[in-house]
C-alpha angles and dihedrals in degrees: 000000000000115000086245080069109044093046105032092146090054090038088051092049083048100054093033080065102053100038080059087043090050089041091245084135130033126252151151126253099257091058090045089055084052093049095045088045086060101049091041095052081039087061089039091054092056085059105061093271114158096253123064129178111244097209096195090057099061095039084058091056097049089045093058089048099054092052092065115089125232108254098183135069119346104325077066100067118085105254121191114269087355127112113224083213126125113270102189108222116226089272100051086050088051088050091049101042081054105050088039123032104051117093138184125221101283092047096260129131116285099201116050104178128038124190118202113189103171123133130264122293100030103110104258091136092051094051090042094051085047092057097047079059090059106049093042098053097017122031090075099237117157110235085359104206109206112179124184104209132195140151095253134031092247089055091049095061098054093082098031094041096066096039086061101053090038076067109047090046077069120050094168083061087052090046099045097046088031094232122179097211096208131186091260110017150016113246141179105193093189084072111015093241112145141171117210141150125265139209113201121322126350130228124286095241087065116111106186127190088192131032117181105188113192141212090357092178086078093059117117094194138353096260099122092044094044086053096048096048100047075049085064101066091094102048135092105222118356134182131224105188106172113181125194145158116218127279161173113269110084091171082060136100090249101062089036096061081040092059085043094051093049094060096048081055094049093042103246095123124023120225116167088187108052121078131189152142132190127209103213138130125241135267091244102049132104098254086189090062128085091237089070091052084053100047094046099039107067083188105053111156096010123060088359116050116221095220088055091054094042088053099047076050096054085047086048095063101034095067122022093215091062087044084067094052096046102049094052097041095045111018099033099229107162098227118245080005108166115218127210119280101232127043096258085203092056092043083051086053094057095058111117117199113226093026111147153170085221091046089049096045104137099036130118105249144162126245122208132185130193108189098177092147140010086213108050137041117320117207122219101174116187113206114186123187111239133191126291090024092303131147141198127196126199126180148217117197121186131203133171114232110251085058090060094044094049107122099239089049099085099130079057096052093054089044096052093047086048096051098256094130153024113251112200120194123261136010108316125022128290106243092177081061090052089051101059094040077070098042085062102042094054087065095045087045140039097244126208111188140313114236122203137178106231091228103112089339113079100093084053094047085049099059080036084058097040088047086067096252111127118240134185131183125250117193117210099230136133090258091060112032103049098063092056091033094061094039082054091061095044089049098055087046098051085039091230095137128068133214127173099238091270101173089204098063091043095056084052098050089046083056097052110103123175131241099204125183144198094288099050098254118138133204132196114260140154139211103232139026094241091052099092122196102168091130097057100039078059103046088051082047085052087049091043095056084042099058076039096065096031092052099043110109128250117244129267107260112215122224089255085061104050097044088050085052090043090045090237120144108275085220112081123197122220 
């Protein structure tokens, strides 16, 4: 028996992911970035990493999905020599083979959290439901808790409902696992496991291995995640599946998950136990043509009928207030989403291995800071000038220590014991620290100049001044920050700047939006008070001093002048 044979379903994942990274099907950026994550961690794995994929494991999951029978449209109805069982199509096997085939070192779960945004009628309920089988029956958790979770009763039973009747439609599955299939919940009495709906949040006293939270998008507030993860602590390997359609709350947890999700993908932040993938189009698609309803609907043409989608289309553009509704339901566009500012893929191109303060000592250079805050992260950002109108950019990036120990800080903590960042002592940032550093680069670099915004800087651009560095202010307004903003951008796309990979700073550039107005002028923002971009409102100030200097006009040389550089005689007769 070939390996092909043993493991179709992972075979099948496998081969579902590189047909999306070659372009043989069509998909959105969010679900390449998936695709190319799992090929990447598949190579890593060959090579001692800490992860590897257990491929009879994952092949056990999608078997005993695809013994369950659909319960619910037409797949549902008995058809002649045709079975009316699940047959996982190559992306749920994808989404499977993820969740559960990876382990770590001890044969646990790598992943313990997965996030499916894909539009409605593709399937994601019955899948769902599959899986709260599964790790009801199969994950060999003692007194296994699964709870479907939604915002309303009606929503709650989405997922449980067809994963009771999955149940009832076969009684060998009741008698093996000894289930009691009740009106409002699964249960095994011999160990107390159980699978049930669930409204809100649930008590305190509930211990879940496996939370499905669906429809997040309808969530006002994270209350009901919050709950069932503080619930996990005592489990071995649970499971948070939170399943979702796009919206229309960008202030929400959804799309906050969602925004978190996008930068694991684009490697701005590394989480080895989160995984996701959204079904979406691109900014930049036609979504009037059928291509986008292709590239959006994992399931075209099976769960979900063509006909049915290209109608809901035509409707679509035909009247502006269904156009809304569409886009969100079945291509799975947030509405009024704002997307980040720089392409995050072109900024990773632009990473040079080896590029260092240390490799760049001697050089003229630019210093930047942006202060905003004495609490939170404070921003020094280098730009040098290279060959052939080239530039590369370096960072410091400070943070007092009880921000770094704060417990929802973790990503700072990793990037502070890998030498991310710069820890000072105490409760708000060392400026005295800050000023030295400078002290010292302005003997290992020509410095030009440091630039500041006067917001929380100026005593500190006042002992600069009297140390001898020259500093000018730079104020953060429309009128400044446009101009360099949008050279950045142009920059990144062209790759004529350079970085060293610093995941700080990508993070920071992943988190920068823009405000623009009627004149086309754009201004740094971001969406939530934790997403910091200091570094990059600092790095568009260095460009900013940069255009400054290059544009500023030579003086005007008087006719003196010109004779002394020439060697003519100063006096002139007439």
């Amino acid at each position: 028996m070939t390996r092909a044979t043993a493991s179709p379903h992972v075979e099948a994942a496998i081969g579902y992911a590189k047909a999306v990274t070659a372009g043989g099907i069509p998909a959105g950026r969010y679900v390449i970035a998936a695709c190319r994550r799992f090929a990447s961690d598949l190579e890593r794995s060959k090579r001692g990493w800490r992860f590897r994929l257990d491929r009879k494991a994952a092949e056990r999951v999608c078997r005993f999905v695809e013994l369950l029978p659909h319960v619910k449209g037409m797949w549902a109805l008995p058809r002649p020599g045709q079975s009316n069982q699940i047959a996982l199509e190559p992306w749920q096997c994808f989404l499977l083979v993820n969740v559960f085939g990876w382990k770590r070192t001890d044969g646990t779960r790598r992943f313990r959290e997965c996030y499916l945004e894909v539009p409605r009628k593709n399937g994601k309920s019955l899948i769902a439901a599959a899986i709260g089988l599964y790790m009801l029956t199969s994950d060999g958790e003692p007194g296994a808790e699964v709870y479907s979770g939604a915002t309303t009763e009606k929503q709650a039973w989405e997922v449980f409902r067809p994963a009771r009747l999955m149940a009832l439609a076969r009684p060998d599955l009741v008698t093996h696992f000894a289930l009691e299939v009740n009106a409002s919940n699964i249960s095994i009495p011999s160990t107390g496991a159980k699978f049930e709906p669930l409204i809100g949040k649930p008590g305190d006293g509930a211990s879940p291995s496996c939370a499905i939270i669906d429809e997040y998008h309808e969530h006002a507030d994270p209350a009901q995640y919050d709950t069932m993860l503080t619930g996990m602590g005592a489990r071995r390997q649970p499971l948070m599946l939170i399943i979702t359609t796009a919206g229309d709350n960008l202030g929400g947890p959804c799309y906050d998950k969602r925004t978190s999700l996008t930068r694991i993908l684009e490697g701005a932040v590394e989480d080895d136990e989160k995984f996701g993938i959204i079904y979406s189009i691109d900014e930049a698609d036609d979504w009037t043509a059928e291509a986008a309803l292709i590239k959006a609907n994992p399931n075209y043409g099976v769960s979900v009928g063509a006909e049915f989608l290209q109608s809901r289309q035509r409707e679509g553009m035909q009247n502006s207030r269904r156009a809304g509704v569409f886009k969100t339901k079945h291509l799975n566009v947030w509405l009024q989403a704002r997307h980040a500012y720089f392409n995050l893929d072109r900024w990773a191109e632009c990473a040079r291995a080896g590029l260092t303060l240390e490799s760049l000592k001697g050089r003229s250079c630019r210093i930047v800071l942006d202060l905003a805050s004495k609490v939170d992260i404070a921003a020094m950002q280098f730009l040098f000038e290279l060959d052939g109108g080239r530039y590369a950019t370096l960072g410091r990036y400070y943070l007092p220590e009880e921000a770094v120990q704060k417990a929802a800080n973790d990503h700072y903590r990793g990037w502070a014991a890998d030498g991310h960042l710069v820890v000072t002592d105490g409760e708000i940032i060392d400026f005295e620290r800050i000023k030295d550093d400078i002290a010292g680069f302005a003997r290992d670099f020509q410095l030009l100049e440091v630039a500041y915004d006067p917001w929380q800087a100026t005593q500190l651009a006042t002992e600069l001044q009297r140390a001898g560095i020259a500093v000018v202010e730079y104020r953060q307004t429309v009128q400044t920050m446009s101009e360099p903003m949008k050279t950045l951008d142009a920059w990144i796309t062209a790759r004529k700047l350079e970085h060293d990979g610093n995941p700080v700073m990508t993070w920071m550039m992943s988190n920068v939006v823009a405000n623009e107005d009627a004149k086309d002028n754009v201004y740094p923002r971001k969406l939530r008070n934790e997403d910091k971009i200091d570094g990059a409102v600092a790095l568009i100030m260095s460009i900013g001093r940069e255009l400054a200097a290059g544009a500023a006009p030579k003086a005007q040389e008087s006719v003196y002048e010109q004779r002394f550089r020439e060697g003519k005689p100063l006096l002139l007769v007439l």
